[in-house]
N, C-alpha and C positions, 0 to 999 in steps of 0.2 A: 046201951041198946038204942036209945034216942038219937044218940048223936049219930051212931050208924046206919037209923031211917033217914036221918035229916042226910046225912051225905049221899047219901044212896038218887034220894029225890034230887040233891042236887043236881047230879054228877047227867041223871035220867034228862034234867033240866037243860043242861047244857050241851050235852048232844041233840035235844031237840031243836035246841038253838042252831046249831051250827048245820044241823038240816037243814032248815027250814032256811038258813043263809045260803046254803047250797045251791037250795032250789029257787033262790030268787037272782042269784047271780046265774043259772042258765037258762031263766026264763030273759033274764037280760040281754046274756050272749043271742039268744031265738031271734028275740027284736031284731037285734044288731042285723045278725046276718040276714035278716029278710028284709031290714033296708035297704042293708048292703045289695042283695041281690036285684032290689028294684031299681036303684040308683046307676047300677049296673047296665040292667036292661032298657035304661032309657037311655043312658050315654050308648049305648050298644044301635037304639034304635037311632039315635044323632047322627053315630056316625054313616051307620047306611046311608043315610037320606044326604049327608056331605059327600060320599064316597060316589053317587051316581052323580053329584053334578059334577065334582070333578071329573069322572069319567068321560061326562058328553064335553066337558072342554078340553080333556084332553085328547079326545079323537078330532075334534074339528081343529085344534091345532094341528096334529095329524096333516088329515085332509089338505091344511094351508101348507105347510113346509112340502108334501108329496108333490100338491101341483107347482107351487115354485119350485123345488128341484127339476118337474120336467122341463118347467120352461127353461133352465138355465142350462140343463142339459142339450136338449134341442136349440139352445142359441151357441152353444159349446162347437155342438157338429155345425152347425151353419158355417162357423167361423174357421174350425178346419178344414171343411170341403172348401172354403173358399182360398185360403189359404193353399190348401194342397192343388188346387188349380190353377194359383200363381206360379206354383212352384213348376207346376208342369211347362207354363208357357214359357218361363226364363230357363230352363232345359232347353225345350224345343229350340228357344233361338239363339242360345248358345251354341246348341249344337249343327245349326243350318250358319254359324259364323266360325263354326271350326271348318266345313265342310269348305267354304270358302277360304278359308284359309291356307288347306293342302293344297286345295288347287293353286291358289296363288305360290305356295310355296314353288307346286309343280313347275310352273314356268318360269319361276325365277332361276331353281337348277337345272332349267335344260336352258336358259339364258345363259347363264355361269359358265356350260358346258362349253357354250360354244365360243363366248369370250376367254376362256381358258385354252380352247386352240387356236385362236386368233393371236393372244400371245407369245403362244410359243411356237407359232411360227413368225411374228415378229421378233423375239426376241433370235430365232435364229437367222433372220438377216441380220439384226443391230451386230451381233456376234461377227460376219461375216464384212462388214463394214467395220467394225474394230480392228478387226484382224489388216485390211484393205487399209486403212487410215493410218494404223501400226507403222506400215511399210512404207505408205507414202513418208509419214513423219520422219522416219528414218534416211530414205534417199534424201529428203531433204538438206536435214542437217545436215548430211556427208557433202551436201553441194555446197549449203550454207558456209560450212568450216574451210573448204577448197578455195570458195570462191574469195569468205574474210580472212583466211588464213590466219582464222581460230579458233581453238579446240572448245570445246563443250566445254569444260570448265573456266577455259579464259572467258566466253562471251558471261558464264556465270556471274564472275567475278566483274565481271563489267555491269552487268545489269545491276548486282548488289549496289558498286559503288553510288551509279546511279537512282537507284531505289533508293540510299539513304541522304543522298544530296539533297533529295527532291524532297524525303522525310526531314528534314532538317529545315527545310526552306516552308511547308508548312507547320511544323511546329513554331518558328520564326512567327510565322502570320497567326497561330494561335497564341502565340504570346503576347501578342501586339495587342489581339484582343480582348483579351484575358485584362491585362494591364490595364486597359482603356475602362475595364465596365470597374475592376479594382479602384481604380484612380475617384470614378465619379461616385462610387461609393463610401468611398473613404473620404472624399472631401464632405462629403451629407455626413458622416456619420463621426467615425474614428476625429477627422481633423478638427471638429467644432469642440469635440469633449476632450481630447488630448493635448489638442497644441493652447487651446483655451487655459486648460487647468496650470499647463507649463506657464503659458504665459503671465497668469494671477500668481501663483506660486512658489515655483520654484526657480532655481539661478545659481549661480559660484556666491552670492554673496549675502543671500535670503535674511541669515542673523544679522549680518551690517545693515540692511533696510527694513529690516521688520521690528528694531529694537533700538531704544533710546539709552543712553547712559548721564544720568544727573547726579554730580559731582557735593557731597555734603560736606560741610565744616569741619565736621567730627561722625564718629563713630556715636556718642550718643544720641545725636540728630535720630537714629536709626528707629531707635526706641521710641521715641517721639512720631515718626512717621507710621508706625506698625500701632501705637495708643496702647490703652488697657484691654487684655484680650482680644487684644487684635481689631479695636471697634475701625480704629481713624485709617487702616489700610482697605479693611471692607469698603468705608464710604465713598475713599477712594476709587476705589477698581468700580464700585456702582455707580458711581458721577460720571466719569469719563471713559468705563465701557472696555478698558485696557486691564492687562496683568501687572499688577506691579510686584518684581520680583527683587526682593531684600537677600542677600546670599552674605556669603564668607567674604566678598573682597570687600578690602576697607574703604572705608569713605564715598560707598557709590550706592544706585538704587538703578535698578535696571525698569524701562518702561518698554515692555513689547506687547504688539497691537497689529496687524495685517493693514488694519487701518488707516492711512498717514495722519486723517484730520485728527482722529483723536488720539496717535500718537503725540499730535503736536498738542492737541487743548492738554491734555496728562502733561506735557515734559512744564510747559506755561506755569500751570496751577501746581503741581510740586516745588517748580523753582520759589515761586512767591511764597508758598508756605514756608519752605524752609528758609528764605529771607525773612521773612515776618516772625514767625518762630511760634506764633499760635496754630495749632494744630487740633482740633475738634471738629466732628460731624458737622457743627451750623457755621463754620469758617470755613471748611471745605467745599461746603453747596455755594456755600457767595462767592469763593474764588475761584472753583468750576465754571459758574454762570460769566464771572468776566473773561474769563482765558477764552471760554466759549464765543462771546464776544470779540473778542481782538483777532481770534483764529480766523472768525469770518469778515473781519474787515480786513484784514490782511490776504483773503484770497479773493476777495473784491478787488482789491488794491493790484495785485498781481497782473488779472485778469484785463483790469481795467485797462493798465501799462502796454500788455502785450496789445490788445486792440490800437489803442493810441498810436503804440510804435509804428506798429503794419500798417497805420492810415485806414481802418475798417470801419465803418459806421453804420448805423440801424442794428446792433448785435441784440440780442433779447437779451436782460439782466440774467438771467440763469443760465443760459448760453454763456456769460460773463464767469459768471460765479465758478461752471465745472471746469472752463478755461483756467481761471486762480487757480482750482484744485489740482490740476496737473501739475502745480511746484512741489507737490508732495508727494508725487508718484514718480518712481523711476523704472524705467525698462532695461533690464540687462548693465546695468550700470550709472544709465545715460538719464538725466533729466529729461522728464517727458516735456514740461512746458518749452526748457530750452530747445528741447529737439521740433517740438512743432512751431517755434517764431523761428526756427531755423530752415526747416520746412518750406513755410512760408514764404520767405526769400529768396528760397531755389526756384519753386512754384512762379513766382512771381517774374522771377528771373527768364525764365523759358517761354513764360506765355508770350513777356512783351517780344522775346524773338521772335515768337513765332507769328505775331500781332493779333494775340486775343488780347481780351479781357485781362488788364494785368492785377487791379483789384481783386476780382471775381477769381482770381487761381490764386492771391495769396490767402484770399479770407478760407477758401477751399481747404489750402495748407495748413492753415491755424485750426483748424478745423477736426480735421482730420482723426486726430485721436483724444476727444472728447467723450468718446465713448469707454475709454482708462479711467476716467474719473466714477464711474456709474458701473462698470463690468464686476465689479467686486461684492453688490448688491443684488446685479439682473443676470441669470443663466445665458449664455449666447457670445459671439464673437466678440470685442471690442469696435468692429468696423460697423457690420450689423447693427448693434446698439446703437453707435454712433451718430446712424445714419433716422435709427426711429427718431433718436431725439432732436436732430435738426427738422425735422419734419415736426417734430409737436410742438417747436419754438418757433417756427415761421417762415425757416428756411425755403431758399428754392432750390426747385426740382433736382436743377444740375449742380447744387452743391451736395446734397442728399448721397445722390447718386456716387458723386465723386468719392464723400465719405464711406457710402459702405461698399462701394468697386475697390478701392486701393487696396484689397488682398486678394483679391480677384475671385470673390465667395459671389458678390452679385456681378452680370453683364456690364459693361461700360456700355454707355449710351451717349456720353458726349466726347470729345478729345481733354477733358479736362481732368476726367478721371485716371487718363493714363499718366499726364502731366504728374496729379496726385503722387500716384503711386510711385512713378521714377524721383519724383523729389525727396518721399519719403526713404527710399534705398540706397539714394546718395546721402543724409542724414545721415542714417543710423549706420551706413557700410564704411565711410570714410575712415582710415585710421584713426584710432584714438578718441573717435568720440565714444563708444560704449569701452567700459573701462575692462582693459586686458591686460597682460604681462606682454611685452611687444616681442620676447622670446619665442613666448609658445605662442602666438601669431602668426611669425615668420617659419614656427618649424610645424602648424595647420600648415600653410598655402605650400609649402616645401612636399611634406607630404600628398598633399594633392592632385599635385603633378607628377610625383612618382609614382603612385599606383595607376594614373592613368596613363605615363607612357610605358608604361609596364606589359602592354595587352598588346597582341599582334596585331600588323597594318595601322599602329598609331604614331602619326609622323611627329606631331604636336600637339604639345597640352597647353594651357597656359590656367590659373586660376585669377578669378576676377570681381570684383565687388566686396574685398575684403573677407575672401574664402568663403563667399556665399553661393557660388558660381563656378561651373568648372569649363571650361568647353576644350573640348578634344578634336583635332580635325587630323582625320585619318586619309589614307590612301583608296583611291577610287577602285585602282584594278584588283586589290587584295578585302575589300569591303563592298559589300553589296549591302542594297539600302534593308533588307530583313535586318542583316547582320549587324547593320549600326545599330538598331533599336535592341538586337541584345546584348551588343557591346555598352551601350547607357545604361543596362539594368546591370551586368556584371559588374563594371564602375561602381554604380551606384550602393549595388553590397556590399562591395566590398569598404568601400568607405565607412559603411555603418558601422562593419566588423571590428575596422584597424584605426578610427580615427575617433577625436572626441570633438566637437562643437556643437555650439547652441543652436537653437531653430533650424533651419535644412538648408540641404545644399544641392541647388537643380546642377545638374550632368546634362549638359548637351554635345550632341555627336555631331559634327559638319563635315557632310559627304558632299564632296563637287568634281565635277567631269564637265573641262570646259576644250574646244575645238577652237582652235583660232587657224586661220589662213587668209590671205591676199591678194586683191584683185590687183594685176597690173595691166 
């Protein structure tokens, strides 16, 4: 029974607990919400009091963008009205320049109108004068035919022929000139780089003077000349500037060089080596250096003779020296130095007939192809050159001249340059001096003369200066002077076509009409 009061007060105990917890948790929640609510009302009254300033700045913003929009409005239309009142006046005067314009059109078509009847009644006179002119054209010819007694086609046939005679006779004179501007172009141009390159070059016999043949003991000389790996052939061909070519034929070594000098210093210094029998690099350069040596006291030695002989004195030593050099150079066959002391004497020969200077035309002569010795070094003619280097040695004016006139590249300015040149042609034209087969020589100048009496109204041909030269002398009445000038160029083609020789061969045509009668 106790324990059931005691529980009973508990239990009494504990609900009043949990009241009186009740009631302080919603005395709490009371607080709460009536801070809340004041907390409330003062943010509530904050934001009024923010909410009217914004307002008054946002109306006076307002106010600023309203009156800027009018202005920008009212500056809108200013700009249009002004604009639309351009537009009106470039109308207007557009339209006051078309106005003027029909008009103008206007009187153009009533101009038109009346040159369009002005025409056609010009055009029907011209009409009526055609027809008039028709007729007369026709009695004419009827009179014309009556009176030549011949028909409309024969006079035809006449006119043609003569139309094309007359065609004929100026194509003639445009050939001539044609030819003539060819000629001075080709000597500027084509002839300095062509007949040049021929003349350094090439020839019938180019291996025979471009290449030395040195005869050895034995075959194993060869080995010996060639070293170990090939050292004592290299220092060779680097010493003296030539090919030294070792092949399959026995007992030889071939030396070719465009050069002559240093074919000749290479043939020198091979020979002695292979006398001597030592053969290495540091023997090679000392017996280079004296070959080198003797080469040029030997074209001293040449040079020197050739002046001696001809009587020529005051020569400049280098003048001297490319004089030697010419023993090593050959043209077409023929020794240049023999050709030019040969030269010389022709030269010499002529002047004193003529009574110049007989000195002064041989040393001219000897002279003359100095420029051979140098041309193989310097781009340009042999004559040209020649003629610089008499000039930078101390020559005078009219030996200069002589040498570089004698191919007729520069003007002749004294008589001594033509002397030159006719010496130089009987030289090298004479038979036999430039080395040929005398067969096919005689069956050149044979041929010759057959193609050139081959052509109509050719009475005679003859060829002349050792088939360097043709001359043709044709018939006066059956050749007119156009025609001979295209009788030389047909000639001349045809030569090219059907014949073989060296350097050129001038064609000249000899037209003459001569009158003879007798006073008694």
């Amino acid at each position: 029974m106790d324990s059931i009061v005691f529980l009973i007060i508990g239990m009494l105990a504990g609900a009043g607990g949990m009241w009186a917890l009740s009631l302080l948790r919603q005395q709490q929640q009371q607080q709460l919400i009536v801070s809340a609510e004041q907390t409330a009302a003062l943010i509530l009254e904050e934001a009024k009091k923010e909410g009217g300033v914004f307002k008054k700045e946002a109306e006076v913003q307002a106010k600023d963008i309203i009156v800027q929009a009018k202005a920008d409005a009212e500056k809108e239309i200013r700009e249009r009205k002004r604009d639309v009142q351009q537009t009106e006046k470039r109308l207007q005067n557009r339209e006051e320049a078309l106005e003027k314009r029909a008009e103008t059109a206007e009187h153009r078509e009533s101009d038109l109108t009346r040159r369009e009847q002005g025409l056609k009644s010009k055009e029907e006179a011209v009409q009526q004068k055609e027809q008039s002119y028709a007729r007369l054209i026709e009695e004419t010819r009827a009179q014309l035919e009556k009176v030549a007694g011949m028909t409309r086609d024969e006079a035809t046939r006449r006119l043609i022929e003569q139309m094309t005679e007359n065609a004929r006779h100026e194509a003639v004179r445009r050939i001539m000139t044609i030819e003539e501007e060819a000629r001075e172009e080709a000597e500027r141009r084509a002839k300095k780089i062509i007949s040049v390159a021929v003349e350094r070059l090439s020839g019938e016999f180019v291996s025979e003077r471009t290449a030395y043949v040195v005869h050895l003991p034995s075959d194993d000389m060869k080995g010996r000349i060639i070293g170990r790996e090939g050292r004592n052939i290299r220092a060779i061909e680097a010493a003296t500037g030539v090919d030294l070519i070792v092949d399959d034929t026995p007992e030889t070594v071939l030396i070719s060089s465009h050069s002559p000098i240093r074919r000749e210093i290479a043939r020198v210094a091979v020979e002695r080596l292979v006398s001597d029998g030592r053969i290495h690099p540091g023997r090679i350069e000392e017996v280079v250096k004296k070959a080198e040596q003797e080469v040029e006291e030997s074209v001293r030695d040449a040079g020197q003779r050739a002046v001696l002989e001809l009587g020529i004195h005051g020569v400049h030593p280098e003048i001297i020296k490319l004089v030697g050099m010419l023993k090593y150079r050959y043209s077409y066959g023929q020794n240049v130095l023999m050709h030019s002391i040969e030269t010389a004497y022709i030269c010499g020969v002529m002047a004193a007939e003529l009574g110049l200077n007989e000195k002064q035309a041989r040393r001219a002569g000897l002279l003359h192809d100095i420029g051979k010795a140098v041309s193989h070094e310097i781009e340009g003619s042999h004559a040209i050159i020649g003629g610089e280097v008499a000039r930078k040695y101390g020559e005078s004016a009219k030996i200069v001249n002589a040498i570089a006139a004698h191919h007729e590249e520069v003007k002749a300015e004294t008589v001594l340059a033509p002397l030159v040149d006719a010496a130089d042609a009987l030289s090298g034209a004479r038979p036999g001096a430039r080395r040929e087969v005398l067969e096919s020589y005689v069956r050149r100048l044979e041929a010759l003369e057959t193609i050139s009496n081959s052509f109509t109204g050719v009475e005679k041909s003859f060829a002349l200066q050792a088939g360097r030269e043709v001359r043709i002398i044709v018939n006066p009445s059956s050749v007119t002077d156009g025609e001979a000038n295209l009788l030389a160029r047909e000639v001349a083609k045809r030569i090219e076509n059907e014949v073989t020789y060296p350097g050129q061969i001038r064609v000249t045509v000899i037209r003459e009409t001569r009158a003879t009668d007798f006073a008694r």
